[in-house]
MARNUDO-768216 format. One line per 3 residues: number of its first residue (from 1); their letters; for each residue z, y, x of N, C-alpha, C, O, CB. Coordinates in steps of 0.2 Angstrom, whole numbers, padded with zeros to 4 digits. Each point is the difference from the previous one (the first is absolute). Glycine has a CB too. Layout:
N
NUM = a = Z,Y,X,Z,Y,X,Z,Y,X,Z,Y,X,Z,Y,X | ...
***
This chain:
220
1 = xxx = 0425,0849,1216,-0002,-0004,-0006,-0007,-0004,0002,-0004,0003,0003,0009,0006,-0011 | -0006,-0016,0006,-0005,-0002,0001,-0004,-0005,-0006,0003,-0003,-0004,0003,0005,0016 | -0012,-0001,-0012,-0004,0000,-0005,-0006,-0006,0003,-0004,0001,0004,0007,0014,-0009
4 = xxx = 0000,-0021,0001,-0006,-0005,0002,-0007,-0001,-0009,0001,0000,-0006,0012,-0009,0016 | -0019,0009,-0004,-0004,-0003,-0006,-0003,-0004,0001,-0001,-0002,0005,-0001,0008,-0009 | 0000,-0010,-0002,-0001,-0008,0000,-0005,-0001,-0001,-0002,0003,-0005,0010,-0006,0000
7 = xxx = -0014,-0001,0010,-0006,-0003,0002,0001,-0006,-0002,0005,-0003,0002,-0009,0010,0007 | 0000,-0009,-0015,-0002,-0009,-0001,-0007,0000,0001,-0002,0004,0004,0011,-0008,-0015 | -0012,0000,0009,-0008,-0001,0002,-0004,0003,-0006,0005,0000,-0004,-0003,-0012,0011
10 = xxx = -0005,0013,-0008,-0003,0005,-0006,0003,0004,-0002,-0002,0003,-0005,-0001,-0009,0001 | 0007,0010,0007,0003,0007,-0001,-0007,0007,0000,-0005,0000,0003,0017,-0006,0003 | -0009,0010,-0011,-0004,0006,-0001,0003,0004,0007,0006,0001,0002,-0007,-0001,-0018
13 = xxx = -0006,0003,0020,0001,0004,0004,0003,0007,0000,0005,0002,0004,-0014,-0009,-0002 | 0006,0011,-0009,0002,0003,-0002,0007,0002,-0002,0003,0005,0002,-0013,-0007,-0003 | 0013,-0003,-0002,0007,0000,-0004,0006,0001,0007,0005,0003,0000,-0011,-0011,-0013
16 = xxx = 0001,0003,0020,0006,0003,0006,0000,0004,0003,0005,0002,0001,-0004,-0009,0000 | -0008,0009,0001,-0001,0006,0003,0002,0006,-0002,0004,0003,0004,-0011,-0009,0000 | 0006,0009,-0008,0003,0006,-0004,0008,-0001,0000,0002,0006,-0001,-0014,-0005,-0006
19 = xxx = 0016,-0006,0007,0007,0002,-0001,0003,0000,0010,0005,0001,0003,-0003,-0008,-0019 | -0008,0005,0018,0002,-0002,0007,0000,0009,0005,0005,0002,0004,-0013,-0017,-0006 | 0003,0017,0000,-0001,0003,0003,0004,0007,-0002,0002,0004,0004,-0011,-0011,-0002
22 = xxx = 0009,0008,-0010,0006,0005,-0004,0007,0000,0005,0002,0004,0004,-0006,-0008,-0018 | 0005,-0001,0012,0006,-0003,0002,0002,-0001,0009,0006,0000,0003,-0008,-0007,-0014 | -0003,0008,0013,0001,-0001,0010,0000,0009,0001,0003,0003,0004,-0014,-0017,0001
25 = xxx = 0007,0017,-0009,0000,0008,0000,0007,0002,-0002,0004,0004,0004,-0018,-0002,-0009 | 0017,-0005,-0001,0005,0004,0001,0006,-0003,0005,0005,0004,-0001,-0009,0002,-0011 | 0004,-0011,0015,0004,-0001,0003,-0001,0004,0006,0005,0001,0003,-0003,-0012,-0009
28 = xxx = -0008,0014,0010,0001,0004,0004,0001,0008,-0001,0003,0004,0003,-0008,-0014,0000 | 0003,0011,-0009,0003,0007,-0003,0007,0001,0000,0002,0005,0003,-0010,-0006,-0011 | 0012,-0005,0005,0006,0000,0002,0006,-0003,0005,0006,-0001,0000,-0011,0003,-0009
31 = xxx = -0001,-0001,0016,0002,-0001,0007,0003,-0007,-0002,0006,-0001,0001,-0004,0014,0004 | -0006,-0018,-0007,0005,-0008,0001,0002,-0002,-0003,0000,-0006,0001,0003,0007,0005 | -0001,0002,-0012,0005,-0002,-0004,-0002,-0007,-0005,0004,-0004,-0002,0000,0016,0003
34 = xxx = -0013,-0011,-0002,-0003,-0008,0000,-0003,-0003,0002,-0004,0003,0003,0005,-0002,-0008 | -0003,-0008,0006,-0005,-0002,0004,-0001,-0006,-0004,0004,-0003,-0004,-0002,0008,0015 | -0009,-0006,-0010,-0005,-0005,-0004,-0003,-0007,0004,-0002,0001,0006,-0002,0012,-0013
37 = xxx = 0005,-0018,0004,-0003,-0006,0004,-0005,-0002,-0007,0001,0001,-0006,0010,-0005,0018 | -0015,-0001,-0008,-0003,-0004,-0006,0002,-0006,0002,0001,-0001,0006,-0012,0008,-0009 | 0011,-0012,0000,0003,-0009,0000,-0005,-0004,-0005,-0005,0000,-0004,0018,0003,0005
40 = xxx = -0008,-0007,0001,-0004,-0006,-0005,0006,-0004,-0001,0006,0002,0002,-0018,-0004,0003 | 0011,-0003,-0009,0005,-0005,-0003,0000,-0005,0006,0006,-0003,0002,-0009,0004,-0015 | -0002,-0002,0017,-0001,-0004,0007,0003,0002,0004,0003,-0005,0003,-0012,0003,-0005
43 = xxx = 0009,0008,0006,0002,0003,0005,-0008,0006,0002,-0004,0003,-0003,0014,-0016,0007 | -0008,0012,0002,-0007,0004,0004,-0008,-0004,-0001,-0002,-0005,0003,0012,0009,0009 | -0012,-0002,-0015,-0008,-0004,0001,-0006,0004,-0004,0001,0005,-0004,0004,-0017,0004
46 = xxx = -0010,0010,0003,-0005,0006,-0004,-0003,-0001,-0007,-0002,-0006,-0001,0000,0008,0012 | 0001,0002,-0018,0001,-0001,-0007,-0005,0003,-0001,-0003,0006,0001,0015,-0006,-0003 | -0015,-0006,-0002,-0007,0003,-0003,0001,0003,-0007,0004,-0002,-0004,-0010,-0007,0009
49 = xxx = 0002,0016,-0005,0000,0003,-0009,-0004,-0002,-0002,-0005,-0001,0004,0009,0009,-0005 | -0004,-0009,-0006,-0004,-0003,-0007,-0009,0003,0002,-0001,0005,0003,0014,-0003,-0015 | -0016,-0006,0011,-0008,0000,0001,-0002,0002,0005,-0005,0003,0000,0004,-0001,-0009
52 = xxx = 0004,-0004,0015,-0001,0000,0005,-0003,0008,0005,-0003,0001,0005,0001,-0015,-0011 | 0007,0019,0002,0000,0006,0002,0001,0002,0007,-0004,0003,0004,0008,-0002,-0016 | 0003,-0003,0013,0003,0000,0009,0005,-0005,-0001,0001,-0004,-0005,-0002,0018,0009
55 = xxx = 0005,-0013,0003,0005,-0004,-0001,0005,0003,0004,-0003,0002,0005,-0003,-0012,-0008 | 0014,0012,0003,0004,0002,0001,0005,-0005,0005,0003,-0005,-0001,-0007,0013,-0009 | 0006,-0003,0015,0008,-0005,0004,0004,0000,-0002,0004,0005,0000,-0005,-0002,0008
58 = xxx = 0004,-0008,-0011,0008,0001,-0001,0004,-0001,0007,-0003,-0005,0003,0002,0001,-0015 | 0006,0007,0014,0003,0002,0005,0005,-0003,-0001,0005,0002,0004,-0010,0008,-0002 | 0008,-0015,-0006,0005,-0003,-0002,0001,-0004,-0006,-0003,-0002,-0005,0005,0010,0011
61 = xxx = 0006,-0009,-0005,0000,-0005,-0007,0005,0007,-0005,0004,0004,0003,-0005,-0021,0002 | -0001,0015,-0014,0003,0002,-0003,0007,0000,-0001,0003,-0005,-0004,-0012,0006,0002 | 0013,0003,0005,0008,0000,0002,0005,0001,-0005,0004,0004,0002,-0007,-0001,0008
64 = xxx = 0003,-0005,-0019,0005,0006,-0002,0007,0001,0001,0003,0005,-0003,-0009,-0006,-0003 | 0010,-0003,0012,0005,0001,0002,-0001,0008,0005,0005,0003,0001,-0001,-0018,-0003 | -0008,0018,0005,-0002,0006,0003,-0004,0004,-0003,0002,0006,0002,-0002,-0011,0006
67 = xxx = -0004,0005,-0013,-0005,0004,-0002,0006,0003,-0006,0004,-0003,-0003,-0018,-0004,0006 | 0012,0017,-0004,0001,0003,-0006,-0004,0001,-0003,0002,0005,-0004,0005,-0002,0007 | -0012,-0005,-0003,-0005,0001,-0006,-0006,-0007,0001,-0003,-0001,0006,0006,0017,-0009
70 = xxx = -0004,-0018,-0002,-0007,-0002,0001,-0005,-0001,-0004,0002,-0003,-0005,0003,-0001,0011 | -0011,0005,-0005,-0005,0002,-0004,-0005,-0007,0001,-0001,-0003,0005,0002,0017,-0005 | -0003,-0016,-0007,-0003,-0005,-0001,-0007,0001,-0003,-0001,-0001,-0006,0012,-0004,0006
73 = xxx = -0017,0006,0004,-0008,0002,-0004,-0001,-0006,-0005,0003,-0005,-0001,-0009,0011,0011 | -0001,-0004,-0013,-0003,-0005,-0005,-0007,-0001,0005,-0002,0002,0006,0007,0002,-0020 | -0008,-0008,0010,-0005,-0006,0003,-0007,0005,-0002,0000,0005,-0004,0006,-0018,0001
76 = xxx = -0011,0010,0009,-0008,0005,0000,-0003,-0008,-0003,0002,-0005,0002,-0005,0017,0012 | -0001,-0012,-0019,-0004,-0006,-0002,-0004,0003,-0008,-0002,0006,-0002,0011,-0016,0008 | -0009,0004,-0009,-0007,0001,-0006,0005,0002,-0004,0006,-0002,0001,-0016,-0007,0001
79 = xxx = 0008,0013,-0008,0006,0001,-0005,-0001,-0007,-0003,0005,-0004,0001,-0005,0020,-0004 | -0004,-0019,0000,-0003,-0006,-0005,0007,-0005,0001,0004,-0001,0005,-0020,0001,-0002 | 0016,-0001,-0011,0005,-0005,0001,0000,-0007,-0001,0004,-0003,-0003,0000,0011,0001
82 = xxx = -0009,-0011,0005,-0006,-0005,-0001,0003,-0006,0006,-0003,-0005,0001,-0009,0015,-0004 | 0017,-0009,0005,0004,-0006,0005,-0003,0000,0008,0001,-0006,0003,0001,-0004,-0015 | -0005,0014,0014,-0004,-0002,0005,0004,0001,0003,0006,0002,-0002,-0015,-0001,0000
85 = xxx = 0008,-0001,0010,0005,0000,0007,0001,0008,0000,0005,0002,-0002,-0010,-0014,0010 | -0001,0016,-0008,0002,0009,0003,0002,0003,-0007,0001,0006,0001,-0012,-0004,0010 | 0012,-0004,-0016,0003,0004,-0003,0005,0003,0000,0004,-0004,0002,-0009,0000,-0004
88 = xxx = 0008,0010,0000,0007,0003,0001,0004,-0004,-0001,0004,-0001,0005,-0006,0009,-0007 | 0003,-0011,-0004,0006,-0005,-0003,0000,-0008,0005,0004,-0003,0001,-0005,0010,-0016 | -0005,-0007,0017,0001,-0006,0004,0004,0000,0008,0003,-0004,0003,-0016,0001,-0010
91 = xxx = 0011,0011,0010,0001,0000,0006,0009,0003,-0001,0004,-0003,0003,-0018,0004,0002 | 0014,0003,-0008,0009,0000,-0006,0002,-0006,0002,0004,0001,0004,-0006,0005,-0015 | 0001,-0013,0008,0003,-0004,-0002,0001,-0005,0008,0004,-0003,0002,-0008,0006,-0017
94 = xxx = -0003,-0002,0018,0000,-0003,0005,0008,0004,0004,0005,-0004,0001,-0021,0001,-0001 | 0017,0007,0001,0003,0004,0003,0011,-0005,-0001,0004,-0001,0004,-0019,0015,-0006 | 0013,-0014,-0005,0005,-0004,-0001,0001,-0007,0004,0006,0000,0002,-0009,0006,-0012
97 = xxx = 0000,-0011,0012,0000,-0004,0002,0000,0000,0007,-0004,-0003,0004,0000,0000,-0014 | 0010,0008,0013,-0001,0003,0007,0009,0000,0001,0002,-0002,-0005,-0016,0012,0004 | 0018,-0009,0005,0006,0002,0003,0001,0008,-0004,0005,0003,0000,-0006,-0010,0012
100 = xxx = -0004,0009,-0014,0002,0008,-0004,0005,0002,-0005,0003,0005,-0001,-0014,-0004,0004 | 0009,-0007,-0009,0006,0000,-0005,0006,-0001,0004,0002,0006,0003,-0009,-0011,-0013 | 0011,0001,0012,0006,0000,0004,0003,0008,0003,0006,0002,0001,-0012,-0016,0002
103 = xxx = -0001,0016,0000,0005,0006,0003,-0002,0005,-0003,0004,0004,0002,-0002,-0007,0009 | -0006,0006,-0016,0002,0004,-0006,0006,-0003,-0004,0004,0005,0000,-0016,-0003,-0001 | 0013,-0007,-0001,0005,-0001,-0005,0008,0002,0004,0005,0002,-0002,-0015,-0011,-0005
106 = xxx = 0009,0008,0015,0007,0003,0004,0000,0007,0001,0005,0002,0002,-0004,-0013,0006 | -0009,0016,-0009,0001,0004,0003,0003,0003,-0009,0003,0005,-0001,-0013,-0005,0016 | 0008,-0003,-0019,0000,0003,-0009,0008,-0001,0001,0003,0006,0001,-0016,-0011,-0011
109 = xxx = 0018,-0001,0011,0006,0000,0000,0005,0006,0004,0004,0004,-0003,-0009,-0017,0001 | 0003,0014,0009,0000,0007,0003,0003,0007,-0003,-0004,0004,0002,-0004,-0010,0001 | 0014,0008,-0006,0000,0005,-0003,-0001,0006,0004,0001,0005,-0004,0004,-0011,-0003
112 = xxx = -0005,0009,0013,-0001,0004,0002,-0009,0001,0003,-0002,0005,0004,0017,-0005,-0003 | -0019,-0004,-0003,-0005,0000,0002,-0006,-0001,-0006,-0001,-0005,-0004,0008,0003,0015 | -0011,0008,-0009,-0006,0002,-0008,-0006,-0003,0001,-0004,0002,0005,0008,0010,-0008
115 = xxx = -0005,-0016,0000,-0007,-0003,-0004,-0004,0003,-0001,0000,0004,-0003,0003,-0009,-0003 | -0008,0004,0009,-0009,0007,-0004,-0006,-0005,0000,-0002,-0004,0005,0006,0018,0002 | -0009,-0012,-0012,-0003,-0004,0000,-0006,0007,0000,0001,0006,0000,0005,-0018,-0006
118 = xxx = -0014,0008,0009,-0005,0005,-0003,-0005,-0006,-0005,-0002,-0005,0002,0001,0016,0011 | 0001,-0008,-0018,-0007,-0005,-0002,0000,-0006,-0004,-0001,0000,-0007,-0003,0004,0016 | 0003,-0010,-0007,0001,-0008,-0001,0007,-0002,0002,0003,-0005,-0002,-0015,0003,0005
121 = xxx = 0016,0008,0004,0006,-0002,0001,0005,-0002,-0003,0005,-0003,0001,-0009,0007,0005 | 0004,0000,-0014,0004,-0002,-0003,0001,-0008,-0005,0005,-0002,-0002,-0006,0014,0006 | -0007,-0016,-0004,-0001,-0005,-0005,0002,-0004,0007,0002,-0006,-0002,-0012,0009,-0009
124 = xxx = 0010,-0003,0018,0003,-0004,0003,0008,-0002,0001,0002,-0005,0003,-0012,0008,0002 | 0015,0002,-0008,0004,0001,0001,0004,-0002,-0008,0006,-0001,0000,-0011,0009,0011 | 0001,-0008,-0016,-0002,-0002,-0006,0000,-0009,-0002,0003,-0004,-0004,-0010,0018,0005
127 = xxx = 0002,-0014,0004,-0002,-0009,-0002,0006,-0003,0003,0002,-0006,-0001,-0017,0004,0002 | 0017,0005,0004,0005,-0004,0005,0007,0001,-0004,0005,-0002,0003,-0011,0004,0011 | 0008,0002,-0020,0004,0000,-0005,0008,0004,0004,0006,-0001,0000,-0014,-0011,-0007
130 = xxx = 0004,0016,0009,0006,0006,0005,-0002,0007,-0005,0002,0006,0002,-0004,-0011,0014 | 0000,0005,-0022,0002,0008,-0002,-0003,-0001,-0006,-0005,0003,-0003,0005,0005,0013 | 0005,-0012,-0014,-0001,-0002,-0009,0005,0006,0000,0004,0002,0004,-0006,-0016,-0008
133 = xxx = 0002,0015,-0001,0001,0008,-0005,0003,0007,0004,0004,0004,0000,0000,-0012,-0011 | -0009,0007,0016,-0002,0006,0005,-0003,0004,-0003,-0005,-0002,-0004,0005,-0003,0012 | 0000,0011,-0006,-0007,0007,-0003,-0003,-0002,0008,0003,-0002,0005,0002,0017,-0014
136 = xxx = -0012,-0015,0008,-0004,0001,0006,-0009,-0001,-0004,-0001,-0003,-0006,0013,-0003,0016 | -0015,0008,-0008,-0008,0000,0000,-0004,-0001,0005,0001,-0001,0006,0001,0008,-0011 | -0009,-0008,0002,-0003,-0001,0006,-0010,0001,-0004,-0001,0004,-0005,0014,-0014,0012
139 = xxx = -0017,0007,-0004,-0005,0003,0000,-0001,0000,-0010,0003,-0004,-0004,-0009,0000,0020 | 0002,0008,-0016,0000,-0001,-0010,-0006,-0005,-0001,-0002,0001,-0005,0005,0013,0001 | -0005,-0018,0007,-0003,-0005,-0001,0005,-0006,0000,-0001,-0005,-0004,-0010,0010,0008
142 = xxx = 0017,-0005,0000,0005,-0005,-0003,0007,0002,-0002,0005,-0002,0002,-0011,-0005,0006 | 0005,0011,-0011,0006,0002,-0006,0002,-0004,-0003,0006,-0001,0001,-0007,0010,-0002 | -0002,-0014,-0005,0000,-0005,-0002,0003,-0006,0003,0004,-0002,-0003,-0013,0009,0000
145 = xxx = 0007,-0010,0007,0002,-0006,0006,0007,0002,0001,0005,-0004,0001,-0017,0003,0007 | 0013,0008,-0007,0006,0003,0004,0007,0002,-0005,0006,0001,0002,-0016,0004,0007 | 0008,-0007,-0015,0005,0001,-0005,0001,-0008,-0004,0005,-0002,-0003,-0009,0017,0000
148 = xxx = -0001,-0019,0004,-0002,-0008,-0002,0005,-0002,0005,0004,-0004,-0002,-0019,0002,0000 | 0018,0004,0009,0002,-0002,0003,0008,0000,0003,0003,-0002,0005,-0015,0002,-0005 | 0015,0004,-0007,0006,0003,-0002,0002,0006,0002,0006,0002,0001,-0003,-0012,-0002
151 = xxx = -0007,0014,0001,-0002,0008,0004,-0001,0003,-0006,-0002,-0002,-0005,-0005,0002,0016 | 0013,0006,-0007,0001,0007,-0005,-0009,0004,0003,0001,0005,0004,0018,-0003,-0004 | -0025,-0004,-0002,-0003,0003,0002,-0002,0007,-0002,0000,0002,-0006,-0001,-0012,0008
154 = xxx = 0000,0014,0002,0001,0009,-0002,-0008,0002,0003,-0002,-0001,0005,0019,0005,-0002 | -0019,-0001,-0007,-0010,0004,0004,0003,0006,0000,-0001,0005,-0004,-0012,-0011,-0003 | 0015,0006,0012,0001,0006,0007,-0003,-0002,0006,-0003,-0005,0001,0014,0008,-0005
157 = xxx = -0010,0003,0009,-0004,0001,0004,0003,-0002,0008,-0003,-0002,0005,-0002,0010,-0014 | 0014,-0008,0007,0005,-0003,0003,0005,0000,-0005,0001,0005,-0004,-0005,-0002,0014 | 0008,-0008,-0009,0005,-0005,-0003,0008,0002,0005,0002,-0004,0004,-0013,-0007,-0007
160 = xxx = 0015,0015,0002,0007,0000,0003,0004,-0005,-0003,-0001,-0001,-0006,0000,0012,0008 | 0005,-0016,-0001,0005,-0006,-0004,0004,0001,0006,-0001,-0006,0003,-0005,-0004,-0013 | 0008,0012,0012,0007,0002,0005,-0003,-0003,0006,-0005,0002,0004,0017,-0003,-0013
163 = xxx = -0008,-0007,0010,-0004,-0003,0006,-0007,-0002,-0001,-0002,-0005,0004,0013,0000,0000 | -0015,0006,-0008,-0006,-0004,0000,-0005,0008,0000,0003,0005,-0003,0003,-0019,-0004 | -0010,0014,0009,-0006,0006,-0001,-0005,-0003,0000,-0001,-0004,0004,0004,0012,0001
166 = xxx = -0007,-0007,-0010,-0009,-0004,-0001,-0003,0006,-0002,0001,0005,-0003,0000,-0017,-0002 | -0008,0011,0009,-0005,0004,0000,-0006,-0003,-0002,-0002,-0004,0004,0007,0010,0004 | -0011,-0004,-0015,-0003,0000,-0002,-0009,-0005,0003,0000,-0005,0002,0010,0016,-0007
169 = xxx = -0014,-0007,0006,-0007,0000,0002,0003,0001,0006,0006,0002,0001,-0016,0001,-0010 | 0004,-0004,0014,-0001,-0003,0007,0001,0010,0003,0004,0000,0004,-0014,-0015,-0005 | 0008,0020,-0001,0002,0005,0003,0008,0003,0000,0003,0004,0003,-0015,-0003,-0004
172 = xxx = 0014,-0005,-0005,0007,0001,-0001,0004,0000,0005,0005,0004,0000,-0007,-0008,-0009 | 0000,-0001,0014,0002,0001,0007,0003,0005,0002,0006,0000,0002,-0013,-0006,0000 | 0003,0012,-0002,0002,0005,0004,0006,0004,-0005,0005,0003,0003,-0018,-0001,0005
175 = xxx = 0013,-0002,-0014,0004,0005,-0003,0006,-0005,-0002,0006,0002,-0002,-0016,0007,-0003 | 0008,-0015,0007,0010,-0004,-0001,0002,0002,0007,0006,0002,0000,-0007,-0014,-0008 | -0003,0010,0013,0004,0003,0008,0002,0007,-0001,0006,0001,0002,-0014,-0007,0005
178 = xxx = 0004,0010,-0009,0002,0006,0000,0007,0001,-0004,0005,0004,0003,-0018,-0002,-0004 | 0014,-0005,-0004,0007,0000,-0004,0006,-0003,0005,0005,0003,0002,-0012,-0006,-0014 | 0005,-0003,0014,0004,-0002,0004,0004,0002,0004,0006,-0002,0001,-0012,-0002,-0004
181 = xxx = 0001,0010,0006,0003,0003,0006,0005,0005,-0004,0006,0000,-0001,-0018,0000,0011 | 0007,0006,-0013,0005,0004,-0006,0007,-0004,-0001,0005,0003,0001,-0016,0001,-0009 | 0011,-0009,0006,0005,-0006,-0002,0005,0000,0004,0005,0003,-0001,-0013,-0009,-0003
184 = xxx = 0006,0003,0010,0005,-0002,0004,0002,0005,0005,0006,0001,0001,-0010,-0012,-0002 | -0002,0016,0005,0002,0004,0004,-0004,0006,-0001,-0004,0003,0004,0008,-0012,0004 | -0002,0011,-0013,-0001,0008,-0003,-0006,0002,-0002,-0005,-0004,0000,0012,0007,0008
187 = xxx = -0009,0005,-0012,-0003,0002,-0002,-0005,0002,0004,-0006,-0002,0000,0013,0004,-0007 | -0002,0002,0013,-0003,0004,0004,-0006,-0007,0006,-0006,0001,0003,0019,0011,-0005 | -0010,-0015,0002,-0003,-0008,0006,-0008,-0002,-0005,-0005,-0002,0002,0022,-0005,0002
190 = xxx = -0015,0007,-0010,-0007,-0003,-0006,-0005,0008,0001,-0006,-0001,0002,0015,-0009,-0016 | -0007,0015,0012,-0006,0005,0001,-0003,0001,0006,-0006,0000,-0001,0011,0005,-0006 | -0001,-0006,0013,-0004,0004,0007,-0005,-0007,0000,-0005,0001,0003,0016,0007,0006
193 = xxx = -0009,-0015,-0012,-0006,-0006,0002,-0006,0002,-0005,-0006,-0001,0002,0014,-0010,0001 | -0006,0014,-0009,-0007,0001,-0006,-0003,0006,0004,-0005,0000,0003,0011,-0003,-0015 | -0001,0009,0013,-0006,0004,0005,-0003,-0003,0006,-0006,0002,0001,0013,0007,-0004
196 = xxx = -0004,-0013,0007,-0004,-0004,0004,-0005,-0002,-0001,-0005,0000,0003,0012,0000,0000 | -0006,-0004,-0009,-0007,-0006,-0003,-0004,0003,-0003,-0005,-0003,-0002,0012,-0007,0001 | -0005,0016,-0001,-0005,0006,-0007,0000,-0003,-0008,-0003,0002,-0004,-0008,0000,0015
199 = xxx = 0016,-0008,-0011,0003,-0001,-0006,0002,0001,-0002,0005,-0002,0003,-0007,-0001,-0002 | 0004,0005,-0009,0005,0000,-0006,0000,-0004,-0004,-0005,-0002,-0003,0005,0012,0004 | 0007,-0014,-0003,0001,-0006,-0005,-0002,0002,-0005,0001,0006,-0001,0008,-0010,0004
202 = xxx = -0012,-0001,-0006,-0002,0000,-0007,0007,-0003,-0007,0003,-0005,0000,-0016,0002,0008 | 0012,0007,-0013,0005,-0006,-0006,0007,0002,0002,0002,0003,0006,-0011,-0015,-0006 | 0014,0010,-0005,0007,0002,-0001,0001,-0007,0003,-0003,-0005,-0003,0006,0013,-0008
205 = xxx = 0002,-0009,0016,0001,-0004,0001,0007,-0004,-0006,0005,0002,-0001,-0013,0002,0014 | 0006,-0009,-0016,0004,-0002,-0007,0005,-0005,0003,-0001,-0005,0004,-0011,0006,-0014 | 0019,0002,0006,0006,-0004,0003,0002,0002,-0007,-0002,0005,-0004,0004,-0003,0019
208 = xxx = 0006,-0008,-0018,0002,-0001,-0004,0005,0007,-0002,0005,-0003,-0002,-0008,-0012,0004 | 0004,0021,-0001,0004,0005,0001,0000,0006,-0005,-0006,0001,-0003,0005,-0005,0015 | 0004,0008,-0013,-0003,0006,-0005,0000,-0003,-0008,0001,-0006,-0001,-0010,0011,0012
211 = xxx = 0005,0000,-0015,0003,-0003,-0007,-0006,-0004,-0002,-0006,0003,0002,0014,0006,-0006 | -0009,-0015,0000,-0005,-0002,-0002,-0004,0003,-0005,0002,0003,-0004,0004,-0011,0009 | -0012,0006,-0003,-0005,0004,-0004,0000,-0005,-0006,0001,-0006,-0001,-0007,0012,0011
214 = xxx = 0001,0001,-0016,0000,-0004,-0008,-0007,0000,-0001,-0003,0005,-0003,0015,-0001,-0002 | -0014,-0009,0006,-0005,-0001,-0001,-0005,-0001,-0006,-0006,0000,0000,0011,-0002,0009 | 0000,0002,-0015,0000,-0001,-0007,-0005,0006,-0001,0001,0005,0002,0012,-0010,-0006
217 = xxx = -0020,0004,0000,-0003,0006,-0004,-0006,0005,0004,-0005,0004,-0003,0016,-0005,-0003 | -0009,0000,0015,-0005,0002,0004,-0008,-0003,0001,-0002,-0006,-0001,0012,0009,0007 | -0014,0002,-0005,-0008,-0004,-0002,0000,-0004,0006,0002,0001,0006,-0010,0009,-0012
220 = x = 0005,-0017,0003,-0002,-0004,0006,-0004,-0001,0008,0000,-0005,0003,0000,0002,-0014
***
C-alpha cells in the first residue's frame, strides 16, 4: 500500500508530519505492507511551509494512478480574513492555481483509492469542487466556509465517508493516521504505533452508520 502526501507552498508543517510519521511507523510494524512518500503537484523539489517555519522534500510527483491513499494538509498563516498574501484562505487558494486540482480530482475519481485530509485540506479539496455533499470536516474555525462550499460539514474530530477521511485541527493528524492504519491494516498495526508514540485517539470518530440520533428536547 502506498500513501502519498501533498506539499504545496504554505503548507501546515504539522498537519504533514504527524500523519507521516504515524503512517511510516506502522508501515514498519507491519513488516512493509506501507510506505509513505511526500510529493508535490510539481514533481521532486523543495516546499516551503506557511510562515516561513521549514520547508520539506518532495521526493516526487503526486501519482493517483499508484498511490492508495492520499493525504492532503491545510495551510500555516494568519487566521485574519483581511485578503492578505499569508493568510490561510489566501495560501488555500493559491494552492489552487497550481497542477494540484487536476490530480486530486483523478486521484477523487479513483475508486479504489482513499482521500484524507488534515485541517484546511479539506477546503482545498472543497474550492476545487471535488466533494459537494460529502461528510467531511475540518478545523472549527472553517466549518462555515466548509458547508458555504457544498459540505456536509460534521464538528468531529475525524470524518469517515467511505473513500474520503477528514481530520479536524492541526493535531488531528495523528488520530486520522491512527484510524487509518486501524482502517486499512488492522487494530492490532494502529495500537503497537500509539504504544509507540505514547498516544491515544481522541473523539468517536463520526461516520454516517448506526441509528440516528434525536436530538429533539436535549439541553443545548
Amino acid at each position: 500500500m502506498l500513501a502519498q502526501i501533498v506539499l504545496f507552498d504554505g503548507f501546515d508543517p504539522l498537519d504533514v508530519i504527524a500523519p507521516y510519521e504515524v503512517l511510516t511507523a506502522g508501515g514498519l510494524v507491519a513488516g512493509g505492507a506501507l510506505t509513505v512518500e511526500l510529493v508535490s503537484a510539481e514533481g521532486a523539489r523543495e516546499v516551503p511551509s506557511g510562515l516561513g517555519l521549514l520547508s520539506l522534500r518532495a521526493v516526487g510527483v503526486l501519482d493517483p494512478g499508484r498511490a492508495d491513499l492520499v493525504v492532503v494538509p491545510g495551510a500555516a498563516g494568519r487566521i485574519s480574513d483581511d485578503g492578505g498574501e499569508d493568510t490561510i484562505a489566501a495560501i488555500l487558494g493559491r494552492s489552487l492555481n497550481t497542477p494540484l486540482p487536476g490530480l486530486l480530482k483523478a486521484a477523487v475519481k479513483r475508486p479504489e483509492l482513499v482521500m484524507s485530509t488534515v485541517c484546511g485540506g479539506s477546503m482545498v479539496l472543497a474550492t476545487a469542487g471535488l466533494i459537494a455533499d460529502r461528510r467531511a470536516t475540518t478545523h472549527h474555525l472553517g466549518l462555515d466556509a466548509l458547508a458555504g462550499a457544498g459540505v456536509h460539514a460534521i464538528e468531529a474530530r475525524v470524518v469517515d465517508d467511505g473513500d474520503l477521511v477528514t481530520g479536524a485541527g492541526v493535531t488531528s493528524g495523528l488520530d486520522l493516521a491512527l484510524y487509518l492504519l486501524e482502517r486499512e491494516l488492522g487494530p492490532r498495526i494502529a495500537h503497537e504505533v500509539e504504544r509507540l508514540f505514547s498516544h491515544e485517539r481522541r473523539g468517536t470518530v463520526w461516520s454516517a452508520r448506526g441509528t440516528v440520533p434525536v436530538s429533539e428536547g436535549l439541553p443545548a
